[in-house]
VOTI-46761 format. One record per residue (C-alpha): chain; z negated, x negated, y; residue number from 0. Coordinates in Angstrom, 1 decimal. Each point is the difference from the previous one (the first is absolute). Example, Ala and Ser with C-alpha at 12.3 -4.5 7.8 and 13.67 -1.06 7.14 Angstrom:
2
["A", [-7.8, -12.3, -4.5], 0];
["A", [0.7, -1.4, 3.4], 1];
***
This chain:
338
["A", [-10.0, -48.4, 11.7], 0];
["A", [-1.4, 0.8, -3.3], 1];
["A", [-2.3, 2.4, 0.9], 2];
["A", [2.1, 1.6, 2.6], 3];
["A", [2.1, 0.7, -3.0], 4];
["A", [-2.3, 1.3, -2.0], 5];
["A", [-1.2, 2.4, 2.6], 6];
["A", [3.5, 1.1, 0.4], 7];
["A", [0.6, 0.8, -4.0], 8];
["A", [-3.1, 2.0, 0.4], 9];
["A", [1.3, 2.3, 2.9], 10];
["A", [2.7, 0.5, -2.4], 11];
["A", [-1.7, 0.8, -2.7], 12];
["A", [-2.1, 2.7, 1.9], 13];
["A", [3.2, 1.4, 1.8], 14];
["A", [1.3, 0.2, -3.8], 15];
["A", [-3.1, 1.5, -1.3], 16];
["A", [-0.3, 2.6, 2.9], 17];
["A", [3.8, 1.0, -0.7], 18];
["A", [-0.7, 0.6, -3.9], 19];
["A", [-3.2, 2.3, 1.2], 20];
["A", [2.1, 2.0, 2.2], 21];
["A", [2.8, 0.4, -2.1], 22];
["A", [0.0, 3.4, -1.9], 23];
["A", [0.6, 0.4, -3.9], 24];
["A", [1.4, 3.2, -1.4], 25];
["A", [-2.5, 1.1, -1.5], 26];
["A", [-2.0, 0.1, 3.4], 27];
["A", [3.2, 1.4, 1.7], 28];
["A", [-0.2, 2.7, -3.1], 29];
["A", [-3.9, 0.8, 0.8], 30];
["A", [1.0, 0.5, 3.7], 31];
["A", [2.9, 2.2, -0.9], 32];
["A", [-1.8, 2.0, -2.0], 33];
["A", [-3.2, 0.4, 2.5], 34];
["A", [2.2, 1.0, 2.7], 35];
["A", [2.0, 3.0, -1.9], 36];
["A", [-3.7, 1.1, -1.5], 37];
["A", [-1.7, -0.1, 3.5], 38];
["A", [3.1, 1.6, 1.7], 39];
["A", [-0.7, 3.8, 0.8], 40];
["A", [4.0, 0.2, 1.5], 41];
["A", [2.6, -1.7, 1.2], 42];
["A", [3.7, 1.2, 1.7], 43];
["A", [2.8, -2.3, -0.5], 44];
["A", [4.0, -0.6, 0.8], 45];
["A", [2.4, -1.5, -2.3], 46];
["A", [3.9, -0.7, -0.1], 47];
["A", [0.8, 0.1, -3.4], 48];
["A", [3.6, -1.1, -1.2], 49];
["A", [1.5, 0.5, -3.2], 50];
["A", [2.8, -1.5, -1.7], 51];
["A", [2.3, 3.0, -1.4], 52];
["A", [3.7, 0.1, -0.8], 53];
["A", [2.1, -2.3, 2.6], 54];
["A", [-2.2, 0.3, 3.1], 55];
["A", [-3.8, -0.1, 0.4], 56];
["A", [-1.8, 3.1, 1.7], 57];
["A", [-2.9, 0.0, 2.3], 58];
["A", [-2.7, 2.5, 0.1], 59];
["A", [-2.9, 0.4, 2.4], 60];
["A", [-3.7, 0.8, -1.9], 61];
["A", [-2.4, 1.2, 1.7], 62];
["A", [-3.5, -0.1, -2.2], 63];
["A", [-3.4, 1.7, 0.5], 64];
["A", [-2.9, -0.7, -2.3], 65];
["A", [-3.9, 1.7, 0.3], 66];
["A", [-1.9, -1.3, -2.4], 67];
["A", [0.1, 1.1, -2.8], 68];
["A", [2.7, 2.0, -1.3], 69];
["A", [1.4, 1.2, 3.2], 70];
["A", [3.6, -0.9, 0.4], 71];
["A", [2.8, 0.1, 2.1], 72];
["A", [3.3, -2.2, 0.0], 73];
["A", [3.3, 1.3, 1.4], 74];
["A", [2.9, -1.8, -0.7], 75];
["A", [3.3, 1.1, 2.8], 76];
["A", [3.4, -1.6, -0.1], 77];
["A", [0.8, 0.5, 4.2], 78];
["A", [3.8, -0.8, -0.4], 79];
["A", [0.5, 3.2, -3.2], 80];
["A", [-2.6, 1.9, 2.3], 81];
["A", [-2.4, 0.7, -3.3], 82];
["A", [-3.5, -0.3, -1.0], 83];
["A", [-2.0, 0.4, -2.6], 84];
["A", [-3.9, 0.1, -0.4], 85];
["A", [-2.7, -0.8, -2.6], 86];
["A", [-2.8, 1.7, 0.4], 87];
["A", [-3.2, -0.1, -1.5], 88];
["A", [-3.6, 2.5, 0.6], 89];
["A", [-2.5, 2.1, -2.0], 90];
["A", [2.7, 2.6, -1.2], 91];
["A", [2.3, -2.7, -1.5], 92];
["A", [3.0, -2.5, 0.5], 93];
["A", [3.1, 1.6, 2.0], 94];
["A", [3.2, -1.4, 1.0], 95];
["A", [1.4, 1.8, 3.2], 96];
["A", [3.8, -0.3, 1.0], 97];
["A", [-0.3, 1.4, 3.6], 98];
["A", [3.9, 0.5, 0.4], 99];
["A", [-0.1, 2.5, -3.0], 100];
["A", [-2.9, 1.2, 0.6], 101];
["A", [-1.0, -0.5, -3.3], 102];
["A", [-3.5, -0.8, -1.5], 103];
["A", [-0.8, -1.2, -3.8], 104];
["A", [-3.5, -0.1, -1.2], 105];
["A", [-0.5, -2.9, -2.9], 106];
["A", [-3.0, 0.0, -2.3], 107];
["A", [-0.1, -3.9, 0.0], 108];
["A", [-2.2, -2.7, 0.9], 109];
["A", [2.1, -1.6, 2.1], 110];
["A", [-0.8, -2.9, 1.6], 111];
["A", [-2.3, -1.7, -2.6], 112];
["A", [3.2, 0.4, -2.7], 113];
["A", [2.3, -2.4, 1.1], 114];
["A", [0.3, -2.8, 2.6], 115];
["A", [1.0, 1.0, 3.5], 116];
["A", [1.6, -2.2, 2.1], 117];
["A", [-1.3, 0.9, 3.4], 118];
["A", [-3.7, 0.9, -1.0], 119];
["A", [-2.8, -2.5, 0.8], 120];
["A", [-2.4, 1.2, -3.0], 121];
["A", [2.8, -0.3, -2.4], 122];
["A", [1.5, -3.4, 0.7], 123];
["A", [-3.2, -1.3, -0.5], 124];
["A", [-0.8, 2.0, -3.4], 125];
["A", [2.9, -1.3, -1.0], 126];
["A", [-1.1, -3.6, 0.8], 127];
["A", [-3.2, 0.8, -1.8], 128];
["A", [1.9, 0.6, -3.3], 129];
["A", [1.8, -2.7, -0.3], 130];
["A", [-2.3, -2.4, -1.3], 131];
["A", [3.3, -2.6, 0.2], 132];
["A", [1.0, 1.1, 3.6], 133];
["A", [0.7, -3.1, 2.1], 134];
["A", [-1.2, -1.2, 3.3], 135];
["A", [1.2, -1.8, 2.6], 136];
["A", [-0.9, -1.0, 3.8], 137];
["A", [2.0, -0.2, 2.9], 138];
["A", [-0.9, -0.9, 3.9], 139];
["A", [-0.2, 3.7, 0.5], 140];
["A", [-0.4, 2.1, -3.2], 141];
["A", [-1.7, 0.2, -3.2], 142];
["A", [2.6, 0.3, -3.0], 143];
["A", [0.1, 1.8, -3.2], 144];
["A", [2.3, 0.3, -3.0], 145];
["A", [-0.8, 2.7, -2.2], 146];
["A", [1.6, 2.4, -2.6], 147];
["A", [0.7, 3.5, 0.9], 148];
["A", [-1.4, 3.5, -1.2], 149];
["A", [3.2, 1.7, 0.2], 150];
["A", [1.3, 2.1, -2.3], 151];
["A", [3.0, -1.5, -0.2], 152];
["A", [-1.7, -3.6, 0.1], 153];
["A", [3.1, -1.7, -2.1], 154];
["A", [2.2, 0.5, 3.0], 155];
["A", [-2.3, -1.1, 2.5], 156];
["A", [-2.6, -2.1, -1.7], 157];
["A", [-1.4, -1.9, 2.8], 158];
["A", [-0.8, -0.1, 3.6], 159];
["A", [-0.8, -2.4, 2.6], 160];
["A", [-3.4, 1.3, 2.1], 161];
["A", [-0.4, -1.6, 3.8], 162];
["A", [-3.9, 0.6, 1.7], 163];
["A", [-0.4, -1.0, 3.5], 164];
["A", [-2.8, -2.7, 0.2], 165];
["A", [-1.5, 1.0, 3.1], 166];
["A", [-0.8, 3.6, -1.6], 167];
["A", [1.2, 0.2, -3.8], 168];
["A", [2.2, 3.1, 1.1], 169];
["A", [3.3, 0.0, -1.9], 170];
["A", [2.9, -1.6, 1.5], 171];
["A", [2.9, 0.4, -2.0], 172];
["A", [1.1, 0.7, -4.1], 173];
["A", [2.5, -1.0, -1.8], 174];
["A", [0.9, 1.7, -3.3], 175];
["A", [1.9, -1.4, -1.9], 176];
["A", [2.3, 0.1, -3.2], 177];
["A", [0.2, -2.7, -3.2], 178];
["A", [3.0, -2.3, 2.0], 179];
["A", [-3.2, 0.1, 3.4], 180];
["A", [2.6, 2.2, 1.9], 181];
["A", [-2.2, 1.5, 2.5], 182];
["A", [1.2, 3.9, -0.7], 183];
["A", [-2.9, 1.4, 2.6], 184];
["A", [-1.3, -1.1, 2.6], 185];
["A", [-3.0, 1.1, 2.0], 186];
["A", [-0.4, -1.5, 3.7], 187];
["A", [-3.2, 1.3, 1.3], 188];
["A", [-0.4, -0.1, 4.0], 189];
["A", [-3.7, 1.4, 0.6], 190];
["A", [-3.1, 1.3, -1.5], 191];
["A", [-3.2, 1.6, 1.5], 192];
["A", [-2.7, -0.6, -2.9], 193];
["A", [-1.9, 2.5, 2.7], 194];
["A", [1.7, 2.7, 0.2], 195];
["A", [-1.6, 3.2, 0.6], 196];
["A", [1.6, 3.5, -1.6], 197];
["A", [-0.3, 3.5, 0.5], 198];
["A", [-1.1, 2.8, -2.1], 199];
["A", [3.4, 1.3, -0.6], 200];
["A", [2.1, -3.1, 0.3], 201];
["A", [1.0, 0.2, -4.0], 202];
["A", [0.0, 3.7, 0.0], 203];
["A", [3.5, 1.1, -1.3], 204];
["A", [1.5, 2.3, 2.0], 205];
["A", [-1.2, -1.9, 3.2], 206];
["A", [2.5, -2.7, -1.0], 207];
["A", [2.8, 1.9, -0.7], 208];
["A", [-0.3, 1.5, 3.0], 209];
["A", [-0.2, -3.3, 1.9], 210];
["A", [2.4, -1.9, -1.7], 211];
["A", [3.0, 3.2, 0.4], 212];
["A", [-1.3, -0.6, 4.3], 213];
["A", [1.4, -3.6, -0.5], 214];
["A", [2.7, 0.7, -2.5], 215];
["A", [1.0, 3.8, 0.2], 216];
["A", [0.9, 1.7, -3.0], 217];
["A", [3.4, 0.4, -0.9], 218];
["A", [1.9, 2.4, 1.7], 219];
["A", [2.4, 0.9, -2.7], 220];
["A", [1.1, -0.9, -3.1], 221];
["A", [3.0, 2.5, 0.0], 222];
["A", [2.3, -2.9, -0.7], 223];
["A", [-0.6, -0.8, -4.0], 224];
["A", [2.2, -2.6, 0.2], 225];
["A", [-1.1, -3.5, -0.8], 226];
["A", [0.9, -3.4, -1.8], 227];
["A", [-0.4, -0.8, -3.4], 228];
["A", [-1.9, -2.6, -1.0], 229];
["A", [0.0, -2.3, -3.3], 230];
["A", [-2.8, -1.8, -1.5], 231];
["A", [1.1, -4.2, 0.0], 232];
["A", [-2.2, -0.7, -2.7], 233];
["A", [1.2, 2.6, -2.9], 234];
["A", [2.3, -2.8, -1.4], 235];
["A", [-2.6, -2.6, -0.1], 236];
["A", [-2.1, 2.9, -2.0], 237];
["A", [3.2, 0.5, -2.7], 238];
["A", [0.8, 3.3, 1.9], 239];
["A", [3.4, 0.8, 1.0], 240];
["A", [1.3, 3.0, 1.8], 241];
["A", [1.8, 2.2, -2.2], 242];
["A", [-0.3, 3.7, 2.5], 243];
["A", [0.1, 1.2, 3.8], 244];
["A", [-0.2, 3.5, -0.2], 245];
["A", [-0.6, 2.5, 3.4], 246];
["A", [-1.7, 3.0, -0.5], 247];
["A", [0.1, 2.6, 3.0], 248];
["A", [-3.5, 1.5, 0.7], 249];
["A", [-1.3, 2.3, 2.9], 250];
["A", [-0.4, -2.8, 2.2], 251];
["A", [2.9, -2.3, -0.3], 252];
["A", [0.7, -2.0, -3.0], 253];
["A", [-1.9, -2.1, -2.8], 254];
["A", [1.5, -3.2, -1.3], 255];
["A", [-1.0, -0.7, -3.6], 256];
["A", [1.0, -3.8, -1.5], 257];
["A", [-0.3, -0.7, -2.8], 258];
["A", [-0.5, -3.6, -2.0], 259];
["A", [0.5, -0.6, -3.8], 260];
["A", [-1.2, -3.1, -1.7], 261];
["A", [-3.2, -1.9, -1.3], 262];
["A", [-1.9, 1.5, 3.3], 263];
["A", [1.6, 3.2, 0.4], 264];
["A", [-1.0, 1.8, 3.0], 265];
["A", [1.1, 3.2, 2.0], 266];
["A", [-0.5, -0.3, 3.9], 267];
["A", [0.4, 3.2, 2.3], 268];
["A", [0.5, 0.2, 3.5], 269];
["A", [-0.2, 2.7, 2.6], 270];
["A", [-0.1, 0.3, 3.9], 271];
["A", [-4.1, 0.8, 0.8], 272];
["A", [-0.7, 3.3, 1.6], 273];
["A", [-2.6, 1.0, 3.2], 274];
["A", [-2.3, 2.0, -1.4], 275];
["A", [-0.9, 2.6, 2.5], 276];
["A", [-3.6, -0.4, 0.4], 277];
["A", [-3.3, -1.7, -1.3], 278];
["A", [-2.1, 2.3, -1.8], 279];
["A", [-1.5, -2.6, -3.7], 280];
["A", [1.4, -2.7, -1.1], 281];
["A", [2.0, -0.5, -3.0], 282];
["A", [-2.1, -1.4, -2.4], 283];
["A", [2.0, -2.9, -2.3], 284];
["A", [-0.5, -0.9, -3.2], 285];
["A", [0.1, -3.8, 0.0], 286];
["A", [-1.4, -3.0, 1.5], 287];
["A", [1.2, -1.4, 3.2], 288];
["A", [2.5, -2.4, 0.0], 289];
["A", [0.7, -2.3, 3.0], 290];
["A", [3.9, -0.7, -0.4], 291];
["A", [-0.1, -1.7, 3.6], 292];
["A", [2.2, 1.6, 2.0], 293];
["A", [-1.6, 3.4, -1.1], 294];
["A", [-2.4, 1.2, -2.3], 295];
["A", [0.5, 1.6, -3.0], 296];
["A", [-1.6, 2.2, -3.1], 297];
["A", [-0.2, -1.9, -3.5], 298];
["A", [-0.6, 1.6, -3.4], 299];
["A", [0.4, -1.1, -3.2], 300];
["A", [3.4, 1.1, 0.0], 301];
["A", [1.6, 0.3, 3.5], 302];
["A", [-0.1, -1.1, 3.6], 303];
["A", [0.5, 2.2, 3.4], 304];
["A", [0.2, -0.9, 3.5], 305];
["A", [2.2, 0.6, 3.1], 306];
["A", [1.5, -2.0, 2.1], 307];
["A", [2.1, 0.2, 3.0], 308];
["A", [0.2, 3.8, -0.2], 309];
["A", [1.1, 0.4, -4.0], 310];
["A", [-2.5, 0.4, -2.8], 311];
["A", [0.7, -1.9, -2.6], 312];
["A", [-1.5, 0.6, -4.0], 313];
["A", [0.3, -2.9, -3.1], 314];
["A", [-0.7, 1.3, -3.2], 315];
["A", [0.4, -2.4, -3.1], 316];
["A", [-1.6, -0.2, -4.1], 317];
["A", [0.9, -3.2, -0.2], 318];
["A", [-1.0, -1.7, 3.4], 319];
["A", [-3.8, -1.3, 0.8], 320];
["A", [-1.6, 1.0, 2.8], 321];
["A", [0.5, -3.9, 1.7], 322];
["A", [4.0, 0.7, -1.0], 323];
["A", [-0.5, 3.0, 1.7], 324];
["A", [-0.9, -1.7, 2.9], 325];
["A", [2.5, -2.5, 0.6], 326];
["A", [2.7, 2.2, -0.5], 327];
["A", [-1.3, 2.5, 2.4], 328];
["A", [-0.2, -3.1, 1.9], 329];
["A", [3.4, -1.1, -0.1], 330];
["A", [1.3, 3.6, 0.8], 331];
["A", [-0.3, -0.7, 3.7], 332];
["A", [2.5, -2.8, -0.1], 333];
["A", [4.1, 0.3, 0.4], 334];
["A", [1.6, 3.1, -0.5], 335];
["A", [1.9, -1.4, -2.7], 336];
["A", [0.8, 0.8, -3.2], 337];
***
């Protein structure tokens, strides 16, 4: 009986020693991560990503291309406001195409490495790299890591939640998150080929407007310059109140200037987007890129543009920083309410 048990305890012990050699630690879940995205001449990949804006979330569909190394593609389209937009990235420079406007803008920035990006493989796991306190956990099916962000605006969303698939150490979903752990984005990829294969012109400019007006056709008109007002939900929490509305008639239509007086003053301007005609350059921006979510905008020092939903919108402030900026560009997609 006595040696039956001891030959029993020492199965266990093996079972338990095999089990602690096959389990992974994070920093050999790290090394892998960072051999695959190094050894990794491309990849294409689809992602829901849902953010958390104003009263109801809103769900976009990404598409992302990446050839090694600076190539870049990543179109963003919202399928129920029939819009997309479209990072692009190649020799001559980093554009953001609206297809709908037929609009182009050229950036000189060095987007991607700048900030984190949500639904980028290289980047989620550069930004694993640099938190030397990012923490790891395991599940049955994925590898998890806690790490800060890179954001610009990182004290609204300081964290995120990073999901790999075992099997392959593709990405399976983020969570970014703000100070409280609200989950504010969410990325849900559904497949990656680490093989893909591209062609010469795939990330040439004017080959993507053109595709992406085939799937979603440029506007037809814009005759009707009518369009909502929007107010920004976070001016009071910035000290701003609203102290103007004024409507000033252009060629087009109208432009709605608001202004807010306070400790953050700030003076927003909106005004419905026009088709231009035809393609010829881009317009080159001034500014970095800055991913708002549901669009992308231009940031300076001093003010943020984008467009959204068909109206161009421009925040100009002295007294705002660019992460204040940000979030109340942010918060300008939620109610219509004053």
């Amino acid at each position: 009986m006595k040696k039956k048990l001891v030959v029993l305890v020492a199965a266990l012990m093996a079972i338990v020693m095999l089990a602690a050699c096959g389990a992974k630690s994070q920093e050999d879940v790290l090394k892998d991560l960072t051999a695959k995205a190094e050894d990794m001449k491309g990849y294409k990949a689809k992602a829901k990503m849902t953010l958390q804006v104003g009263d109801e979330p809103q769900t976009y569909e990404v598409d992302i291309w990446h050839n090694d190394p600076n190539y870049y593609r990543v179109n963003l389209s919202n399928p129920a406001k029939e819009q997309s937009q479209m990072i692009l990235r190649n020799d001559e420079g980093v554009f953001v195409l609206t297809p709908a406007l037929n609009k182009s803008f050229r950036f000189e920035s060095d987007w991607p490495n700048n900030s984190s990006q949500a639904y980028l493989f290289e980047s989620l796991v550069q930004d694993i790299e640099k938190d030397k306190e990012a923490k790891f956990t395991e599940t049955k099916s994925h590898y998890v890591f806690e790490t800060a962000t890179r954001y610009q605006n990182s004290q609204m969303l300081p964290v995120q939640e990073i999901s790999f698939n075992k099997k392959d150490l593709t990405p399976a979903s983020v969570k970014v998150m703000d100070a409280d752990r609200n989950a504010l984005v969410t990325v849900e990829f559904s497949e990656m080929d680490t093989k893909a294969a591209f062609d010469k012109n795939d990330f040439d400019m004017k080959k993507n407007m053109t595709g992406a007006q085939l799937e979603m056709p440029v506007t037809a008109s814009v005759g009707d310059s009518e369009f909502s007002v929007n107010y920004p939900l976070a001016a009071a929490e910035k000290g701003a109140e609203l102290v103007e509305e004024k409507e000033v008639k252009t060629e087009d239509g109208k432009r709605v200037v608001l202004t807010y007086d306070g400790e953050k003053s700030f003076t927003l301007v909106q005004e419905k987007s026009t088709v231009v005609p035809a393609v010829t350059v881009s317009t080159t921006v001034n500014g970095e890129i800055q991913d708002l979510g549901f669009t992308v905008a231009a940031m300076t020092d001093r003010s943020i543009t984008w467009t959204y939903d068909g109206v161009d919108y421009m925040l100009a402030s002295n007294d705002l920083t660019p992460e204040e900026m940000t979030e109340i560009a942010q918060s300008v997609q939620g109610s219509m309410v004053k």
